[in-house]
N, C-alpha and C positions, 0 to 999 in steps of 0.2 A: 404474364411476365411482370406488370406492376407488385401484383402478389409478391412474388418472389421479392424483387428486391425491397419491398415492405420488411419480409422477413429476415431477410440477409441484417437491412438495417439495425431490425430492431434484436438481432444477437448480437449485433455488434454494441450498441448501445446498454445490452443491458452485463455483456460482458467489461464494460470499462466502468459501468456504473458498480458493478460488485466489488471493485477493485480502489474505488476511487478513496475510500478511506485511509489506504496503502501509498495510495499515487502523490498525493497531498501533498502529507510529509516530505519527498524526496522532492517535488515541488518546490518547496515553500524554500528547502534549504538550498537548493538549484539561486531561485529568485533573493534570497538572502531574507524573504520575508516569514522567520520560522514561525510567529505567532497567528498564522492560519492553519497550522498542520492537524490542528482536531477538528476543522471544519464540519470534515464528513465521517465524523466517527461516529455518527448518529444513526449511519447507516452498516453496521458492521452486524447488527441483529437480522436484518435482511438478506444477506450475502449470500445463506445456503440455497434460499428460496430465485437469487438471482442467477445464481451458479447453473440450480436447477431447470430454471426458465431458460436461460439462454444456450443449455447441450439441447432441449425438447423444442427449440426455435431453430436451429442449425440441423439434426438431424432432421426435422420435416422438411426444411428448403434444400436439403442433400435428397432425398426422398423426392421432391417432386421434381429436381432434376435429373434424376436416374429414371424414375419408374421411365416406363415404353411411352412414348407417344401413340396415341391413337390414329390412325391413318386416316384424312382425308381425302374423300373421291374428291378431284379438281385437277382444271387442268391447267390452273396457273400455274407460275411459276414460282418454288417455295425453298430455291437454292439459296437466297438471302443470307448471310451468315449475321450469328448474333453478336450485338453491341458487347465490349469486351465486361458491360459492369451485367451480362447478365449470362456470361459465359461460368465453366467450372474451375475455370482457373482463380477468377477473383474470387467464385464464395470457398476456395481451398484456401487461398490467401487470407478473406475475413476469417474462418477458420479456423488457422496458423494463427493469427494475431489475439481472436479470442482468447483461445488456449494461452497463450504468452500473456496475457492480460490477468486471464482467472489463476495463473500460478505468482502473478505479483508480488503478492505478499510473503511467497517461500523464497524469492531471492532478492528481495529489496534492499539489506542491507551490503550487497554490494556497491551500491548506489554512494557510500557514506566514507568522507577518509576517514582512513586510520588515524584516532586520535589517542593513541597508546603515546605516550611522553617518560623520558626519563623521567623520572622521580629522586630525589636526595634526601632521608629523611634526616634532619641533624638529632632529631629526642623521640623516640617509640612512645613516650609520653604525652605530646602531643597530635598525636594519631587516636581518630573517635572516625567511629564508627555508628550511621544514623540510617533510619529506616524512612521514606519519605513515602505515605500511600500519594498514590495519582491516580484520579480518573481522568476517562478518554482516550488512553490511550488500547488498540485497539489490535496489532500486530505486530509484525518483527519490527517495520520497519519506524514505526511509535516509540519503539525501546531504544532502536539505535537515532533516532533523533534525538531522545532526551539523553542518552550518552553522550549524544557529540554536546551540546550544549554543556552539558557539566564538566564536562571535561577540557572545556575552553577557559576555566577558572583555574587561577593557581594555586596548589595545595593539593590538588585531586590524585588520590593514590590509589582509587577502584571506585568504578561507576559500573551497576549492575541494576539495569533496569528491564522488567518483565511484566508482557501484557496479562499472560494470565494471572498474576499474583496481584497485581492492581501498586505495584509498588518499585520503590530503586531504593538498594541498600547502598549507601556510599562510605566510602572510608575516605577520610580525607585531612588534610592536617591544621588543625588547626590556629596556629601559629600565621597560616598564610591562608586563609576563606574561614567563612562560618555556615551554620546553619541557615540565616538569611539570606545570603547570597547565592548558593546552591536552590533555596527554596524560588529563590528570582531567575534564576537560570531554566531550571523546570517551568514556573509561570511561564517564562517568553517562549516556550514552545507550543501555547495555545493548550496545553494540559494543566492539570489543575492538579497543586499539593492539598490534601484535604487532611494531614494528620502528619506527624514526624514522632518517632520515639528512639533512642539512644538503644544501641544494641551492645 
């Protein structure tokens, strides 16, 4: 029985650990403290392998809760029912929870308001458009973090930022923000501007 819940634990553990790159961010912006949200983006190389570990930890503790029990001659008494942390119902519930854990990252950015804003522009001439590369950032919900931040700045007319491109293309006017302040906006989300070129 210790077994067991040995393993229940540690799917559980390593299914929040795989996630946790994801978790941060929504975290960080929850607590209002967004310059820890690339914490654990150092762990996003790992993630398939934890993904992997923690379905082959869950099915074996599923597995040694179905197979047959072996029959013992005895003539005690072994009507006993089990403690509920080592019943089927909680390891369906760690589970349930894994699986909601290891999908994190495909719906994180519901987590995030809506920071779409009227826009006015008075002059199309004062509208630029900059490409800013970022590292760290690591999933959806990376991109919509450093969205919401730039888009807390006034001028912003399109914030477009993507894990796998390593980059946010912004349109923004410049009359009311600049390059530096957008670059400081990005900074405070714990991701790093490493390049900007005018598009």
């Amino acid at each position: 029985m210790k077994s067991e819940n040995k393993l229940v634990g540690a799917g559980l553990l390593t299914a929040i650990t795989a996630s946790l790159c994801c978790i941060t961010p929504v975290l960080a912006l929850i607590a209002g403290t967004s310059g820890v949200a690339s914490t654990f983006s150092w762990i996003e190389p790992f993630r398939p392998y934890l993904i992997v570990m923690t379905i082959l930890v869950l099915a074996f503790a599923w597995y040694q809760k179905l197979k047959p029990q072996k029959a013992i001659d005895c003539e005690c008494e072994t009507n006993e029912k089990p403690k509920f942390i080592q019943s089927k119902k909680f390891l369906g519930i760690v589970t349930v929870f894994s699986i909601v854990m290891l999908a994190f990252p495909y719906y994180s950015r519901i987590f995030y308001p809506n920071t779409e804003k009227q826009i006015i522009v008075v002059d199309k001439s004062d509208i630029k458009k900059t490409e800013f590369k970022i590292s760290g950032m690591t999933c959806a919900s990376c991109e919509e973090h450093v969205n919401h931040e730039v888009n807390k700045l006034n001028g912003i007319v399109n914030s477009k930022a993507s894990y796998e491109n390593g980059n946010a293309i912004i349109e923004f006017d410049k009359s009311e923000t600049n390059e530096t302040e957008i670059e400081k906006a990005i900074n405070s989300t714990g991701y790093k501007v490493n390049d900007k070129k005018e598009n």
